[in-house]
C-alpha angles and dihedrals in degrees: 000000000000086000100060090037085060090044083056108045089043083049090054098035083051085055099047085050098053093036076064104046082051106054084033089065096033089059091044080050109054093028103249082136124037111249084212102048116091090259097053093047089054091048091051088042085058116033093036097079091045099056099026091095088043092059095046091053098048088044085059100050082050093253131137111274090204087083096059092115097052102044083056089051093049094039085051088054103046086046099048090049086045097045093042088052100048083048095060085040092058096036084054095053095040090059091039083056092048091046103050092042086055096054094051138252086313100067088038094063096049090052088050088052094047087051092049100056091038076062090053090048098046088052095046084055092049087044091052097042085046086054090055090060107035100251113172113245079224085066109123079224095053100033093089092046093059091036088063106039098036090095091063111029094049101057085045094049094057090057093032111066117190120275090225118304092343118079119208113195098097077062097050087041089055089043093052096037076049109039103029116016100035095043086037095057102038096057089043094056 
């Protein structure tokens, strides 16, 4: 896909250039390069405003701003996996919805369902994820995720006790959306 081939080349394009402003700065830093000498002041000239916000942000999170370089390497690199990512994502369900339109109300309905316990899923793990650090399920944030996997955790919870202090039943609740109602309704529809 064109698209994805232009997301690529623009993420790594994004990652040379801040490979550059890094070892740009690192070489300014540890004075591989003058500062003073007509190199260094064209590296300054070019990676400064660049990494000028970066510092000031990590200055105000009391962080070193000498690192500046290498936190916008590293944030490069974790945007560029993460747009890259969200762009095939979107590409994938693009071409599901233009399948399944294509194919009439039948197939529609099974991607709706799909997408619907995909929901369910997503919520058990935040759920999950919520209970290891004590978030509230009264949390603004958590409250759709119980909202939307009460249904299923609390049945199971009266006939699942605890094995000690872990409790099961968000696992038992992923197993059964998985195995039965997911592969169930799908082949039904």
């Amino acid at each position: 896909m064109p698209i994805l081939e232009a997301v690529r080349a623009l993420v790594f394009g994004l990652f040379l250039f801040g490979s550059l402003v890094a070892v740009g700065s690192w070489a300014i830093r540890t004075r591989r390069v003058n500062p003073f000498s007509s190199m260094g002041q064209f590296i300054r000239r070019t990676t400064d405003p660049v990494l000028r916000p970066v510092e000031q942000w990590l200055h105000g999170r009391g962080s070193n701003p000498q690192n500046a370089g290498w936190w916008l390497l590293g944030i490069s690199v974790v945007g560029g996996i993460v747009l890259v990512s969200l762009s095939e994502w979107v590409v994938v369900q693009v071409m599901r919805l233009n399948a399944a339109g294509a194919s009439g109300p039948r197939s529609i309905l099974r991607l709706f369902v799909y997408y619907a316990g995909q929901l369910v899923i997503i919520a058990l793990i935040v759920r999950v994820i919520g209970s290891w650090f004590h978030v509230s399920r009264f949390n603004r944030w958590m409250r759709p995720a119980y909202l939307l996997t009460d249904w299923i955790v609390n049945p199971l919870r009266r006939v699942i006790p605890p094995i000690g202090m872990i409790d099961i039943t968000p696992l038992v609740a992923w197993l059964l959306l998985q195995i039965f109602v997911m592969r169930m309704l799908l082949n039904l529809l």
